[in-house]
Wavefront OBJ file of the C-alpha trace (Angstrom):
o trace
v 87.531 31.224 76.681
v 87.899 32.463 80.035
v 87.316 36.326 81.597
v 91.155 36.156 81.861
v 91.772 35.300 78.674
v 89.872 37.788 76.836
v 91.360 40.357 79.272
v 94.769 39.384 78.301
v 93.476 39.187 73.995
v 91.873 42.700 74.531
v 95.409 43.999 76.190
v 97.459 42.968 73.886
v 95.329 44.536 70.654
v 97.892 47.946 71.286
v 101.106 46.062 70.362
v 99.279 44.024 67.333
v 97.812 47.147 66.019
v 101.409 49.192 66.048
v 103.445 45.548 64.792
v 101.089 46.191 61.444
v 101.813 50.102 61.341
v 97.957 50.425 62.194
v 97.414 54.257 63.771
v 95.423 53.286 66.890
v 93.199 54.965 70.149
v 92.113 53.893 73.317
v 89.008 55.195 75.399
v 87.537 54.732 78.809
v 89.795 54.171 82.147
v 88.998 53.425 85.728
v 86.130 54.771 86.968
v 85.355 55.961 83.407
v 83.359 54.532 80.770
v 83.262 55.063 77.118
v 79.660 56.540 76.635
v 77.545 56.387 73.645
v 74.052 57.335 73.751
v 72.403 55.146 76.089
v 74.614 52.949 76.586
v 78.559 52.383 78.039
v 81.681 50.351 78.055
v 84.534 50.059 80.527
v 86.998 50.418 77.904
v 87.813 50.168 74.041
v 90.377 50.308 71.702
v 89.757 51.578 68.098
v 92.128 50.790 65.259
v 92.553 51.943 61.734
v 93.400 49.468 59.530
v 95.621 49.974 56.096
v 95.699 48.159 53.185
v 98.006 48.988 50.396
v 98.483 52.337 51.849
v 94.827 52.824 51.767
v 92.408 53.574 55.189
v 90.276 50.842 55.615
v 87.001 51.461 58.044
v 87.809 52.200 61.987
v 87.448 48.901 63.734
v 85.981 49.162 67.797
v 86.862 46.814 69.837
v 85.182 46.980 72.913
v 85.843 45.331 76.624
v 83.657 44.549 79.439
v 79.461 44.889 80.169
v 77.403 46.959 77.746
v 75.878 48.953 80.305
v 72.149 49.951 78.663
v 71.179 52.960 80.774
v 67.378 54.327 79.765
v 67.170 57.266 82.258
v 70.442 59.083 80.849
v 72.412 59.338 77.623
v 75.693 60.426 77.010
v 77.943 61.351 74.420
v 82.079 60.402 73.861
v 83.786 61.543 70.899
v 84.880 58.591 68.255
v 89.099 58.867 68.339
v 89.975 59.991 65.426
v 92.844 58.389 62.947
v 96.253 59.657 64.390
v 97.299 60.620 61.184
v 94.225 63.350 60.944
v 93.657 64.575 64.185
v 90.007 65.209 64.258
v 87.883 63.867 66.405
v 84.364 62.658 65.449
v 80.624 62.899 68.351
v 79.676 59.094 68.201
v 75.798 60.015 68.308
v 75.280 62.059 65.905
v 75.767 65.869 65.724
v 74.002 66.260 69.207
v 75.607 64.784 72.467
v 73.459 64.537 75.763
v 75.674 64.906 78.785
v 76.167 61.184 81.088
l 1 2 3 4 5 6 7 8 9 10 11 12 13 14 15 16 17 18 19 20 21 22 23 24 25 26 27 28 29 30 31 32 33 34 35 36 37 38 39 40 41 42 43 44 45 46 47 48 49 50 51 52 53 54 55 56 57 58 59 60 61 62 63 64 65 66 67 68 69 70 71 72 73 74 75 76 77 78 79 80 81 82 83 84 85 86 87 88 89 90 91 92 93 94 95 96 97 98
């Protein structure tokens, strides 16, 4: 599968998500990555899956390099389901700054 490809696969995981009726987020935009401790992504979508009107687990789906940074950490909050509103620190209770 080429870069292209996967691009195009990763794009198009907004309109799959909302053809099911799956609530859905997106994080990270140019020039800013998705942080998570010590590490970072250039972008990701995270969907919440339903199954006979029941939540499933959140599913990440992550696109580009998984940048490992030692020297800093940082901390995004997880998107919460649309249908709650809340959103949740994806480290843990204590977030470094990037």
């Amino acid at each position: 599968m080429t870069l292209c490809s996967r691009a195009s696969a990763f794009d198009r995981i907004p309109a799959s998500a909302d053809l099911r009726g799956y609530p859905r987020a997106a994080q990270g935009q140019p020039r800013k990555a998705v942080f998570c401790c010590h590490v970072s992504v250039a972008e990701k979508h995270r969907v919440y899956p339903t199954r006979a009107k029941q939540r499933l687990v959140a599913v990440d789906i992550a696109f580009g390099p998984l940048v490992i940074n030692g020297e800093a950490s940082g901390c995004d909050l997880r998107p919460s389901d649309p249908l709650i509103g809340q959103a949740q620190p994806a480290c843990g209770s204590s977030c470094g700054t990037p």
